[in-house]
N, C-alpha and C positions, 0 to 999 in steps of 0.2 A: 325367337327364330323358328323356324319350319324344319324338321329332324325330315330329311329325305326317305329313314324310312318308314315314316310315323303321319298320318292321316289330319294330326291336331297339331294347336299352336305349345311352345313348352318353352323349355331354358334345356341346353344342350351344355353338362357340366363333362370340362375334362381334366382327369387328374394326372398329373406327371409323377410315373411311380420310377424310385432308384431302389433296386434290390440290388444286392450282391452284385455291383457295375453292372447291371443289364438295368438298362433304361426303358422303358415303356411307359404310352398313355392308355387310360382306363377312361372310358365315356359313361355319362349315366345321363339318361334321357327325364326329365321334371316335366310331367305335364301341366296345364295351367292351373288346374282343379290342385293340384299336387302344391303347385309352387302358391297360391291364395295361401291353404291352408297352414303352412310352414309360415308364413308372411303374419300370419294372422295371431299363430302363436308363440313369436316372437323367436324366431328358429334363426333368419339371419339378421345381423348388424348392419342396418343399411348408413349409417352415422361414419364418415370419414372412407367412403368406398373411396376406392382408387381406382385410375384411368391407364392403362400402358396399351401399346402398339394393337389398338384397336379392342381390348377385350375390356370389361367392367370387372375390376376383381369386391366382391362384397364379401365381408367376412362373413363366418358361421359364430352365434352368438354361443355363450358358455349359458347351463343353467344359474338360475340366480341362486349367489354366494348366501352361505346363511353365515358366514361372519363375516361381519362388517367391522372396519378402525375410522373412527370418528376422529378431524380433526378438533373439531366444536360444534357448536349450537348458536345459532341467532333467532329474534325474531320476525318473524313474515307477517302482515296482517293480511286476511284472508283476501281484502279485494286489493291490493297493492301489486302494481304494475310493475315487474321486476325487468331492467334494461341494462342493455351491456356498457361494460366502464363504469356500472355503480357498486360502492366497496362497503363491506358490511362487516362490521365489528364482531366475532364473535365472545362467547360466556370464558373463555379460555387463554389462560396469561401463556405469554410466548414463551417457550421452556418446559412448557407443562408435558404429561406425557399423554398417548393418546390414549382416547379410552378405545375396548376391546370387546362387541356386543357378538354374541352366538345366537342365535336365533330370537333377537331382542332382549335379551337380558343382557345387563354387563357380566362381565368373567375376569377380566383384566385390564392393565395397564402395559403400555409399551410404547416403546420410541421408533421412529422410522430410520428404514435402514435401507441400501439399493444392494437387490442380490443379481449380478450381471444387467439386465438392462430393466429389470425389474423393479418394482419399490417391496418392499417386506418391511415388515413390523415383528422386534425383538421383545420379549414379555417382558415386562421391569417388575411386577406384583401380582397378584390375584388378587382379588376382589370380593367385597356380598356386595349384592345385587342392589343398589340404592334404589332408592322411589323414584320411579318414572318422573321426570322435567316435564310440567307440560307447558309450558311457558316459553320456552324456547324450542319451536317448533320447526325449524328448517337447520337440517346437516347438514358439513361439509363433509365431504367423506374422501376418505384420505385414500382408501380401495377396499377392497374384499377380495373371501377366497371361499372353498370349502371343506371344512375338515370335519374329522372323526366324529362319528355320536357323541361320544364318549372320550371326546378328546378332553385331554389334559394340559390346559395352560398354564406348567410350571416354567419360571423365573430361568429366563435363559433360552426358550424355545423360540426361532424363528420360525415366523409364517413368511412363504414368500405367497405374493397378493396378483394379480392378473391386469391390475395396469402397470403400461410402462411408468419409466421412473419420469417422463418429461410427458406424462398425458396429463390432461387440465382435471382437477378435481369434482368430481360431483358436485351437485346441490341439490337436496332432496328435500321436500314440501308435501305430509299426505302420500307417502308409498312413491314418489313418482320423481322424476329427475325435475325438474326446473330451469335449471341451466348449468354449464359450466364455467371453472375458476379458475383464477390464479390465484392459490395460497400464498397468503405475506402476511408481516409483521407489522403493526399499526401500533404506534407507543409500545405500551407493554403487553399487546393482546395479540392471539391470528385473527387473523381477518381471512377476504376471499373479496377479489377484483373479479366482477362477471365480465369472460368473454364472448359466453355466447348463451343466447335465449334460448329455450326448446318449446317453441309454439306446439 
């Protein structure tokens, strides 16, 4: 848009603030140099924008979680064309609990839980750090979140995690999403049904 009192092209953000029943809006003017850079460094979530009475709402992205809950592990081979509707067994029997990674090591085990519209993961154990899988190279990842340094995952701690409890689950290949899932049960194992590619 063209900010009437601004010479350049930008994005005219406005915020609806409620204090104390006094209602006001708060403008912040993005110029385009401004809005590139933030784009560039992964500042907003352009993934599921939404459309209402004429405005583009895009969320603002969270920095990335350094704890991750892994549903499982499959294998990807590196030139293998991954498409949506195809279902992938993963290394993990249904029942099992999930595993619980802090900045790439494991720490824990835990089972999923939904805290109001949330998903969260209860700690069921602690853990030492097994030897890195490399064999099974693509997670499904159940969510993430961010906690303490120095956090302590003792038996009984909820995490609550930053997706909703009905968002489709990652897949992650090489640091980088791949697509998204629907987690299911396949015999005795989870799996993950791809609903959608990330070209």
């Amino acid at each position: 848009i063209k900010h009437n009192s601004f010479s350049e092209m930008g994005i005219l953000v406005v915020f609806e603030v409620s204090l104390n029943n006094v209602e006001k809006q708060m403008n912040l003017f993005l110029t385009e140099d401004l809005v590139k850079a933030l784009r560039e460094n992964g500042f907003f979530s352009e993934r599921n924008f939404s459309q209402k009475k004429g405005e583009i709402i895009i969320p603002l992205t969270y920095p990335e979680p350094d704890t991750i809950i892994e549903v499982g592990r499959f294998r990807l081979e590196d030139n293998f064309k991954i498409k949506k509707n195809m279902i992938f067994e993963s290394n993990k029997l249904a029942g099992d609990p999930l595993d619980i990674y802090k900045n790439g090591k494991q720490v824990a085990l835990g089972e999923g839980v939904i805290i109001d519209d949330n998903r969260g993961v209860r700690v069921t154990e602690n853990v030492e750090t097994p030897e890195e899988e490399t064999f099974y190279n693509t997670k499904i990842i159940f969510g993430g979140c961010s906690t303490e340094a120095e956090e302590k995952f003792g038996e009984g701690r909820i995490l609550e995690l930053r997706e909703w409890w009905n968002e489709p689950a990652k897949v992650i290949k090489d640091n980088k999403v791949i697509a998204y899932g629907e987690i299911l049960v396949m015999d005795e194992s989870f799996g993950v049904k791809i609903t959608e590619v990330v070209e």
